[in-house]
N, C-alpha and C positions, 0 to 999 in steps of 0.2 A: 637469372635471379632478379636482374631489374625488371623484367616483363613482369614476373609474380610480383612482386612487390608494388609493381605499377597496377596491377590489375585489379587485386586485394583492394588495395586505395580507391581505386573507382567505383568499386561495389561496395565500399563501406559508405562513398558520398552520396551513391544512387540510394542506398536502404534511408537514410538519413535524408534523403530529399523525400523520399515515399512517406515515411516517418511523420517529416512536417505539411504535408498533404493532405495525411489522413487527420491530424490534429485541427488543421483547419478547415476540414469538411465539421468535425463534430461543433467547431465554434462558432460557423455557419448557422449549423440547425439548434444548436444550442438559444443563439439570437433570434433567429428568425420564429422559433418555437415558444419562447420566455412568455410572450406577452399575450398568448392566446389563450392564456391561461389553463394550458398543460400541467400543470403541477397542483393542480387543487387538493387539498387532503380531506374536505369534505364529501362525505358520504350518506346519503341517505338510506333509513333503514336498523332498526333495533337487532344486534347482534354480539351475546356476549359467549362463546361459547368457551368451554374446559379448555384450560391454558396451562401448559407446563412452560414455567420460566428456567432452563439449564446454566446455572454458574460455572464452568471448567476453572478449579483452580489448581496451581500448581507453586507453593511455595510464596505466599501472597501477603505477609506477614503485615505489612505498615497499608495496603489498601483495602484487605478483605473487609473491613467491618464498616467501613464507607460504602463497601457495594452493600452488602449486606441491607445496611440502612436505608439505604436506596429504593433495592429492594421490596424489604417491607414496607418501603411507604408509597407502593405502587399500588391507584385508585381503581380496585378492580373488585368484581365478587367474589369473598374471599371463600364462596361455595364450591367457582366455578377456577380457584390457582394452587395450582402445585407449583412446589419450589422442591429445586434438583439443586443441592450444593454438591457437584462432580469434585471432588478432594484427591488428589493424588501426590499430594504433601508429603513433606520426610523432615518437616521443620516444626516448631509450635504454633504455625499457620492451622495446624487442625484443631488443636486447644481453642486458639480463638473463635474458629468458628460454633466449636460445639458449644462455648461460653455463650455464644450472642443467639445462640439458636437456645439453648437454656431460657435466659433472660428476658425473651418475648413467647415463653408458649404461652402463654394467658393470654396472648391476644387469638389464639385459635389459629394460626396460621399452619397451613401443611406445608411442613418443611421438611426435608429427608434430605440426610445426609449420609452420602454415599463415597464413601473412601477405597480408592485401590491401592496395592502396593506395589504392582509391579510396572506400572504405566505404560500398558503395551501402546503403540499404537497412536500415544504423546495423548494433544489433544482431540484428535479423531478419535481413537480409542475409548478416551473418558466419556464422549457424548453419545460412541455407539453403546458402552455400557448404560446409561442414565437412557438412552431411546426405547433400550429392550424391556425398561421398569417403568415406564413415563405412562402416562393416564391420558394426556391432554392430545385435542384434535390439531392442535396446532403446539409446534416450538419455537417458546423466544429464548435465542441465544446473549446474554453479557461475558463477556471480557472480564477477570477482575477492574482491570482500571477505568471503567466506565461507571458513568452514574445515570442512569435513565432518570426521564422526567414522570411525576408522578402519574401521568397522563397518557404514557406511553402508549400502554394496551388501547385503553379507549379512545386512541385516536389514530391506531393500524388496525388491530384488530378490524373493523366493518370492512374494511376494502376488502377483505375474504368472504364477504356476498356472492363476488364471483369466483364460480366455482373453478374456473381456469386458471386461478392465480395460485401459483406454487410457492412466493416468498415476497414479502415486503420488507426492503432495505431504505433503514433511516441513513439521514447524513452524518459525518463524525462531527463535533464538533470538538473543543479543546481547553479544557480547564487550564493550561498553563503558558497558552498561547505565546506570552508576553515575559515570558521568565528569564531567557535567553535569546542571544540572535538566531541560536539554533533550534531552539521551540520556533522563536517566529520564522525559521527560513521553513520546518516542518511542515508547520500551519499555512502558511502559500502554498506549498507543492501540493497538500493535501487538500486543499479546499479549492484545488482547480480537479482533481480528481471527483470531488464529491459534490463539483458544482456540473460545473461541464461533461466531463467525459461520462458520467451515471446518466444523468439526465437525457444527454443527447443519444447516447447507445439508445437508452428508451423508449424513447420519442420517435428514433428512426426504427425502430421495429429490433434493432441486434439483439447480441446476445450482452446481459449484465451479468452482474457479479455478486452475489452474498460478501459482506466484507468481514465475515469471520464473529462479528457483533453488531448490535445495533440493530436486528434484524429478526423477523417471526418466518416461519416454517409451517406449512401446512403437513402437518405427519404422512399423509398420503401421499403426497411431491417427495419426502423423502424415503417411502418405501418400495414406488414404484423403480425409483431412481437407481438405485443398489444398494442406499442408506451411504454413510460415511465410509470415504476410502483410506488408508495408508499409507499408501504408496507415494505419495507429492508431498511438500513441505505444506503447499498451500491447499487443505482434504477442503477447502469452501470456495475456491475458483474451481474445484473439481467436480463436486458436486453440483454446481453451479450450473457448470456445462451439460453436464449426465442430465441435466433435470430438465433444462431446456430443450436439448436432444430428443429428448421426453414428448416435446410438445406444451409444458408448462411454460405458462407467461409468469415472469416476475413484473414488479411493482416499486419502483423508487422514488421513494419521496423526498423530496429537497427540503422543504419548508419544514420536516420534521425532523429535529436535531438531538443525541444523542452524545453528551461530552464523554472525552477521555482525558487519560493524560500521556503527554508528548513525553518520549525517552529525553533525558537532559544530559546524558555524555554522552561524547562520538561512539563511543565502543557498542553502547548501548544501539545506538541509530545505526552505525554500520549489520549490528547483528539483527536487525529486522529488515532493513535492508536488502541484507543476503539473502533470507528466508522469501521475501518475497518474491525478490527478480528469480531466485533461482526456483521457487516452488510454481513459478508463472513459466519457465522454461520447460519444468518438469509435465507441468499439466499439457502445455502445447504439443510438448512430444507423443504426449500419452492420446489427447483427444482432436487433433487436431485434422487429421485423418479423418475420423469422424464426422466431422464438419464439412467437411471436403463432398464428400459422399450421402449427404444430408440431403434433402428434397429444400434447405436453403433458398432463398435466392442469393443471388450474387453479391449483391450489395449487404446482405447478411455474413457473406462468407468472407468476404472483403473486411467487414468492422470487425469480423473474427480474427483475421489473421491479425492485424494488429492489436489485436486488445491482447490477445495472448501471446503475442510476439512483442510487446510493448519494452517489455525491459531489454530483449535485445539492442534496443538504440544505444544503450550503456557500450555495449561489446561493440558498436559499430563506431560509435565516438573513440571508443579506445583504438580502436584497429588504427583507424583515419589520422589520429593525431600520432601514433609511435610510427605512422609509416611516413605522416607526411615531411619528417623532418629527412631521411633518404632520397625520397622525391627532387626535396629542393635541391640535392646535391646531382641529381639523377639529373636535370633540367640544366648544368653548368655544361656536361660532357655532352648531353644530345637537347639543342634549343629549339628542334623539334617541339619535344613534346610541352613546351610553356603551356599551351590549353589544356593539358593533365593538373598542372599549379593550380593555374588560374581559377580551375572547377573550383578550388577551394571556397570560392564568392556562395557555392551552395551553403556553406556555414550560415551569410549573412541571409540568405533567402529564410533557410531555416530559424533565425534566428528573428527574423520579423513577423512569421507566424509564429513559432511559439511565445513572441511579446505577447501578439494580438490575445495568442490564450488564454495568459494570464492576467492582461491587464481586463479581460471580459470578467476572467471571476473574481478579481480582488476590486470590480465595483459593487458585486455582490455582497461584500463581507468589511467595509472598512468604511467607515463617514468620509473620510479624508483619502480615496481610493489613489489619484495620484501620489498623494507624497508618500503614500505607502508602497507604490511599486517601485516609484524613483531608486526607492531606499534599498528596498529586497529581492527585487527582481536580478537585477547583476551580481548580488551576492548568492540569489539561489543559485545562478545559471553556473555561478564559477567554482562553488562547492558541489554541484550536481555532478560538474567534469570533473570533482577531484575525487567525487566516490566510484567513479566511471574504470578505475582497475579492479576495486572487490564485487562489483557489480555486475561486470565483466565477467569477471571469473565466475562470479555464480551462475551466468549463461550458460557461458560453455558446461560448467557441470552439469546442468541440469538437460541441456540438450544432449547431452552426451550419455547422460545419465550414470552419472557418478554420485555414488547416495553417499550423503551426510547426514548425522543427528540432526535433531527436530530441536534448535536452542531458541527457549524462551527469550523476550523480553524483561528485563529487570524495571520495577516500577518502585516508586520509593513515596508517593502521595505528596509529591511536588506540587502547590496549587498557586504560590505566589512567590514572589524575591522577596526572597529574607530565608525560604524554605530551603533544606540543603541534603544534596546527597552522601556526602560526606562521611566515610565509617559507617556507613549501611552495608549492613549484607547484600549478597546477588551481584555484589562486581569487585571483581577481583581482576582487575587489568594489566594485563604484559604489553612490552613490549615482542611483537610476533614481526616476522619475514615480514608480511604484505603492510606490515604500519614503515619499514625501515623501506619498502621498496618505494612507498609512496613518496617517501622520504627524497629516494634517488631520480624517482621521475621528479619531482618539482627541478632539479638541479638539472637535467635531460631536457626540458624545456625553455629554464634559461639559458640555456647555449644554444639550445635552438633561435629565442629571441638575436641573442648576439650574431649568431651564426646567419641570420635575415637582413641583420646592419651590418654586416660585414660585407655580405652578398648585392647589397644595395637592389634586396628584393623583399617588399612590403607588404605582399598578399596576404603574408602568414602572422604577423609578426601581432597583431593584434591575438588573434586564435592562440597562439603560442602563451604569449603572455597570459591568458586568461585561464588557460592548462597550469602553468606554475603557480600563478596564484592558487588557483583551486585545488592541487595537488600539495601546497607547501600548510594552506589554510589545516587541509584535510589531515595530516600530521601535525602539523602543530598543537590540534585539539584533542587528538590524538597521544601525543607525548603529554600536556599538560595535563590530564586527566590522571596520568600515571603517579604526579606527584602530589594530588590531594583526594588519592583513594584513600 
């Protein structure tokens, strides 16, 4: 048992050194790439062609008529836009919309509203229905909680000059950035994703990602492709992949920004969370393979596996820290093995490239870029490891392939403090197992702490404590949330 246990632990440190490797190859090309001016979004060349914009809503009652509005104030020929409201509503989220689709037909807009009942398929489903009735050579996908800039079209759209480019992805940006510590700890983790890691895949030639919104479609990339799949939580990292497999280049533009709004309870942030590490698990399972056996090169296959292998770090933080506390005890009876402990220093290797990460992209996005990371960077790191068991487990689901429902995001059109979730529909929050279990590991940790001063062995005792915080944090927002639904 202590061999396994010791073993597990070595190969959770190794994945996790690999991990922060691969992070700091992308922050390499990322820097090295910045200033060559990669990122241009000018394009030369008149190109306005037939545009289907798809809204997928589902239940969207307090943001639908801000996208909406958005929407229609999008600077385009309103010869050459169709507008697909995908409605799969069971709430007066469809009233609304028919309301506000009413209330602007005088300005001549083609708007078709297309309602199902039975939501196969969730949101894949809603957009393969809206693809099989869609007019337009190209599709741009919204998010209800997104507001594109009136500019959007006319400033992706021409990069579809070439004819090889199967998708242009905007960057997310964040209407409530600043609402919470946990909108801002979002908006860091997120805006090193949509700084760095989009850009540099790109740049290095890999494979990227569709992020679900924010992003046009050339109809031919997705018919070639298989169209929308099912079968993964996340059907736009899957597609994604299908389409590249394909042979189709995507297109990601930094400089061009697309706000949303940030979930503002944990319940909420956990459940998108979940969907994502574990619909990123699901797809790895499904295509990864694929990629293996791809006319690739190496270095393609390489920024594959970790891109879609990416949330596994969660499962591998988890493994490492439940196992390293046996270890310690494992290292009293046999003093042998101390250079098993000691590996633990991989944490801090890791832990100074993934500074480096983020302190690259929070110069991109903050006037005052240190005191911003001073601030949030050890908060992210330490709620990151405390969402690191439901994150976890959505790995193992998904590699394993244990299927769960397709659960939305609840959004509430939070745009400033003073704005409140409060007695809004769409959450309805329990107290569940894995909020009570987070509960036990935070206390699991502090005894590890103790259990490190007692031993008068310090290697861990930092790591440890940073587990407890981050797992007590992660509960705590967790429980408090409970008392003013």
């Amino acid at each position: 048992m202590e061999l396994t246990i010791t073993i597990l632990y070595l190969l959770s440190l190794l994945y996790i050194f690999l991990f922060s490797l691969g992070q700091l190859y992308l922050t390499w090309v990322y820097v090295r790439r910045k200033h060559q001016n990669q990122n241009s979004t000018e394009v030369n060349g008149y190109f306005e062609p037939f545009v289907t914009v798809q809204l997928p809503i589902y239940n969207e009652k307090y943001v639908v008529e801000r996208l909406l509005d958005a929407i229609i104030a999008l600077d385009y020929p309103r010869a050459r836009l169709e507008i697909q409201v995908l409605d799969d509503s069971t709430d007066e989220t469809s009233q609304i919309i028919l309301r506000k689709i009413e209330s602007v037909r005088h300005l001549g807009l083609n708007i078709k509203f297309l309602h199902r009942e039975d939501r196969s398929g969730f949101k894949a489903g809603a957009l393969t229905h809206g693809f099989k009735l869609a007019s337009g050579q190209f599709i741009a996908i919204f998010d209800a909680d997104f507001i594109p800039d009136p500019q959007f079209l006319k400033n992706t759209i021409p990069h579809f000059l070439d004819p090889s480019i199967g998708l242009i992805q905007t960057r997310w940006a964040h209407v409530n950035r600043d609402y919470s510590l946990l909108t801002q700890l979002q908006a860091f983790g997120l805006d090193a994703h949509f700084s760095i890691e989009q850009s540099a895949r790109n740049w290095a030639g890999g494979f990227i990602n569709f992020n679900g919104t924010g992003g046009i479609w050339r109809r031919q990339c997705i018919e070639d492709s298989g169209g929308w799949a099912y079968d993964t939580l996340t059907e736009d990292l899957d597609l994604s992949y299908r389409a590249q497999l394909k042979g189709w280049k995507f297109k990601y533009l930094e400089n061009i920004s697309t706000p949303g709004e940030l979930p503002v309870v944990m319940q909420a942030v956990k459940t998108q969370q979940f969907r994502w590490n574990k619909g990123s698990a699901e797809t790895a399972r499904k295509l990864f393979g694929n990629v293996l056996t791809s006319d690739a090169s190496m270095l393609k296959k390489m920024l594959a596996f970790f891109h879609l292998f990416n949330s596994s770090v969660f499962a591998s933080v988890l493994v490492a820290a439940l196992l390293s506390v046996p270890v310690l005890y494992f290292k009293i009876r046999n003093p042998e093995i101390t250079w098993v402990v000691n590996l633990g220093a991989i944490f801090f290797f890791g832990f100074l490239s993934i500074s480096l990460f983020y302190w690259i992209a929070t110069k991109q996005f903050y006037k005052h870029p240190f005191r911003i990371f001073i601030r949030r960077f050890p908060a992210f790191l330490i709620v990151s490891m405390g969402l690191s068991l439901q994150n976890g487990i959505a790995v193992f689901q998904g590699i394993l392939g244990i299927g769960t429902p397709f659960v939305r995001t609840p959004k509430f059109n939070i745009n400033r403090t003073g704005d409140t979730w409060k007695g809004k529909a769409y959450f309805k929050p329990s107290l569940n197992f894995l909020t009570i279990l987070e509960g036990l590991l935070c206390l699991y940790f502090l005894f590890a702490v103790g259990a490190g001063v007692y031993l008068q062995d310090n290697v861990m005792i930092i790591f440890h404590s940073m587990l407890a915080l981050g797992f007590g944090t992660v509960f705590y927002y967790s429980v408090i949330s409970l008392t003013h639904a």
